[in-house]
N, C-alpha and C positions, 0 to 999 in steps of 0.2 A: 287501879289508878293511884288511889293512895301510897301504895307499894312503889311504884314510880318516885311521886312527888317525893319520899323520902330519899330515894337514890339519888334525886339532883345534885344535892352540895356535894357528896363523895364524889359524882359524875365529873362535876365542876372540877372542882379540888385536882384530880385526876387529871384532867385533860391538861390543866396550867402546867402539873408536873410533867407529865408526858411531851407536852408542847417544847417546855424549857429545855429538856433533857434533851431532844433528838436536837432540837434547832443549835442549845453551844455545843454538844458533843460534833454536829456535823463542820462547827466552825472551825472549833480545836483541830478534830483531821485534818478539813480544805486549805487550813492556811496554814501548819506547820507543812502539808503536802507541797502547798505553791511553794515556802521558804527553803525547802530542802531538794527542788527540782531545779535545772536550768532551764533560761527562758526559752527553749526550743524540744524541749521533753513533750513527750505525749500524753505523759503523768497530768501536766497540768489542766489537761481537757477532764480528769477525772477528777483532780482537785475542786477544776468551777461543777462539778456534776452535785459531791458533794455538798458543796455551798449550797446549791442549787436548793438542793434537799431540805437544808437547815432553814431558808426563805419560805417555803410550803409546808413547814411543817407543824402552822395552825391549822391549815386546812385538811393536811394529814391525818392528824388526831381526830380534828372534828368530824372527817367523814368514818372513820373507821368505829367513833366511840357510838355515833349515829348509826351504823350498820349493826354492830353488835347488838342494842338497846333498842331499837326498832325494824332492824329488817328491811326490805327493798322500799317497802310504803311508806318507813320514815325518812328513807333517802328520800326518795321521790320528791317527798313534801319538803323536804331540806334545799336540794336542787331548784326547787321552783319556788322558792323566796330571793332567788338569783334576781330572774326578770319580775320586773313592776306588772302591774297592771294597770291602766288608768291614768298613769301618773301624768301630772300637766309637764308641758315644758320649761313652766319655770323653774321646776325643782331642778331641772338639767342646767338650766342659767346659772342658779345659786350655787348646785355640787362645782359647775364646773371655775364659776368663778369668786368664790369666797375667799379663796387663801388671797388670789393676785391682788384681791380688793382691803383685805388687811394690811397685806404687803404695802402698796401705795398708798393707803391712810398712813401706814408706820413714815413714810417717806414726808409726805406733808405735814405730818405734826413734827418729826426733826426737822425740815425746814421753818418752821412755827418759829419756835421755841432759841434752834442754833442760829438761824440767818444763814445757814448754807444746806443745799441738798446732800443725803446721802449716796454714795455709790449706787450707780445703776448696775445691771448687767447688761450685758449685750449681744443674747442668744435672741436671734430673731423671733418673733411672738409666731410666726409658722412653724417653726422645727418645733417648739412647744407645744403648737396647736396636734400636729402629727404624731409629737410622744407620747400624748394626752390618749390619742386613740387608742395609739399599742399600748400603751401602758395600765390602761385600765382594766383588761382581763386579766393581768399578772397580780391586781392586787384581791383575784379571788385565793391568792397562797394564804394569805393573812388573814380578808374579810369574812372569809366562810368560817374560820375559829373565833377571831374575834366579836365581832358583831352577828354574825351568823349561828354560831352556837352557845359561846361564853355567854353575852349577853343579856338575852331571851332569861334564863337560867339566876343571874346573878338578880337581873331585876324584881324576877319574882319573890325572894327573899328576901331585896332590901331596899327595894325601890327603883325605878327607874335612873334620876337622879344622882344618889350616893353611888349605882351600879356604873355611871360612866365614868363618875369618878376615881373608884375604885381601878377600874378595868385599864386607865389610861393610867395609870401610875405603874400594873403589870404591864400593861402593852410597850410601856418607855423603857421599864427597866430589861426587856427581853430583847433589846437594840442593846444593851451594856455593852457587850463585847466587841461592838462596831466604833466604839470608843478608845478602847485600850489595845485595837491592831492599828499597825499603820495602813489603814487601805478607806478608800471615800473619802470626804468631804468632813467628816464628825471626828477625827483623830484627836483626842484630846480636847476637842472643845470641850465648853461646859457642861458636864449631864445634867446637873438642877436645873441650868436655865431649858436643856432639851425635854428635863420632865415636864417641866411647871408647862410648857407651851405643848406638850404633846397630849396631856391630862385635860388641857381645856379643848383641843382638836378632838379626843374623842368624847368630849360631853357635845360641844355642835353633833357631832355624828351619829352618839344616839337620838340625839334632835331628829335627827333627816331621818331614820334609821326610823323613829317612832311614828313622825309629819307624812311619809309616805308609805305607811301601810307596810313596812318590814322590805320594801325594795331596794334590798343588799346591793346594786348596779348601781343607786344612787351613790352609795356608799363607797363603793367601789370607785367609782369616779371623782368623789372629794378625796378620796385617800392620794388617788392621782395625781392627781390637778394638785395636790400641796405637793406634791415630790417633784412636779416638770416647773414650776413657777416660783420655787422659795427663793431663785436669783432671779429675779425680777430686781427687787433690792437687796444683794446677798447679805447674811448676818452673818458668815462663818470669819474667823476673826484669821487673818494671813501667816500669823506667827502666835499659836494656840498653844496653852500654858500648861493645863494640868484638868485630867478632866474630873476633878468636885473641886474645882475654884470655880466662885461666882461671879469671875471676869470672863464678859461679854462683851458684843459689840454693840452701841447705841440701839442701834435696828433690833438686834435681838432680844434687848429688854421691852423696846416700845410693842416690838411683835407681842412677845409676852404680854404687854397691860395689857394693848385693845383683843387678845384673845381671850381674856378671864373677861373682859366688862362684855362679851358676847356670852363667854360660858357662863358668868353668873346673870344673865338676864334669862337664858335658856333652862337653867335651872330652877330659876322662879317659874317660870313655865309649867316645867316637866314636874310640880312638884305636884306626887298622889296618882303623875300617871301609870299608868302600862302600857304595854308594847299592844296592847288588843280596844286599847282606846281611842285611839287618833281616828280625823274624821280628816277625810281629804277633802 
């Protein structure tokens, strides 16, 4: 056992590099692939494979570094902090609707403050509700390394706490390269303001992560739910500048406040816990 606990931080350490390394090596490929094919090539179906790759491959790492390090039995037990047990259905209310509910607070307090609302979207709240379905077993590519493995691990060392903090700062900057390609929604916007707001998303998430007994689904399903609702009131700015300038849109700073005064309330919380604490 003790021969374990020392291998952790290497274990850690390891898996971030491993994680980084396959996921921009797979992006590097996928998109010089897509930019150097025509749009009717067959190539490009192996372009989005690679991509593909690079999106799963925290989950990648952390089942393989898990297989190595313990065997079928620590898969097993890996796999089955997937599904809850127990877990009441608010926790489903709250994963699934946290982001939309910051979202439209950010919305009411620009209206406060400006005397005019901000931009809505206008994606029906069913094609959302239906993306939210599908889309939540997709975000086992990421939750099974992130939360699933990294975290467990980082906490024991240095706290709960500091460990989301920490985690959300790697987890922001391993999205960098979705910055500096031209393709989605983040081209160039701001990445400070996308760290500072992704840093406090994953200290809520070791919240939920800790609040429900390690039920990664939860998690899985707030990772979601912020990815199918963040244009409810969109922050991406139309005509985006450079991405480390800290010009943003209104929404996207205010998103920012009211997500640190939930992270830092959640961290006075969590402070002193562990992941083997929480009482449902």
């Amino acid at each position: 056992m003790g021969g374990r606990l020392e291998r952790e931080p290497v274990a850690t350490v390891g898996f971030f590099v491993a994680t980084f390394t396959l996921t921009w090596s797979c992006y590097a490929a996928g998109f010089w692939l897509r930019g150097s094919t025509g749009s009717d090539s067959p190539l490009l179906l192996v372009a989005d494979g690679i991509l593909l790759l690079g999106v799963f491959a925290p989950a990648l790492v952390a089942v393989s570094f898990t297989a190595l390090d313990r065997g079928r039995a620590g898969l097993r037990v890996f796999f089955e902090s997937i599904m809850p047990s127990r877990v009441g259905v608010g926790w489903f209310i709250f994963a699934a609707g946290f982001f939309v509910a910051i979202k439209l607070t950010a919305a009411v307090v620009l209206r406060a403050f400006s005397g005019a609302w901000p931009p809505f979207g206008t994606e029906p709240w069913y094609v959302m509700a239906v993306a939210l379905v599908f889309s939540t077993p997709v975000q086992a590519g990421e939750e099974l390394g992130w939360r699933g493995y990294a975290l467990p691990r980082m906490a024991a060392r240095i706290g709960l706490g500091p460990a989301s903090v920490l985690l959300g700062v790697i987890w922001a900057t391993w999205h960098l390269p979705l910055f500096v390609v031209p393709v989605g929604d983040t081209f160039h916007q701001s990445f400070p303001v996308y760290l500072l707001q992704v840093t406090a998303m994953s200290v809520v998430m070791a919240w939920l992560y800790w609040r429900t007994g390690r039920a990664l689904l939860l998690v899985m399903l707030l990772h979601a739910a912020a990815n199918n609702t963040k244009d409810v009131v969109p922050s991406a700015l139309a005509e985006p500048t450079s991405v480390w300038t800290l010009h943003a849109s209104p929404v996207a700073w205010t998103t920012v406040a009211l997500m640190w005064v939930v992270a830092g309330f959640l961290l006075v919380r969590m402070r002193g816990a562990t992941l083997g604490s929480a009482t449902q």
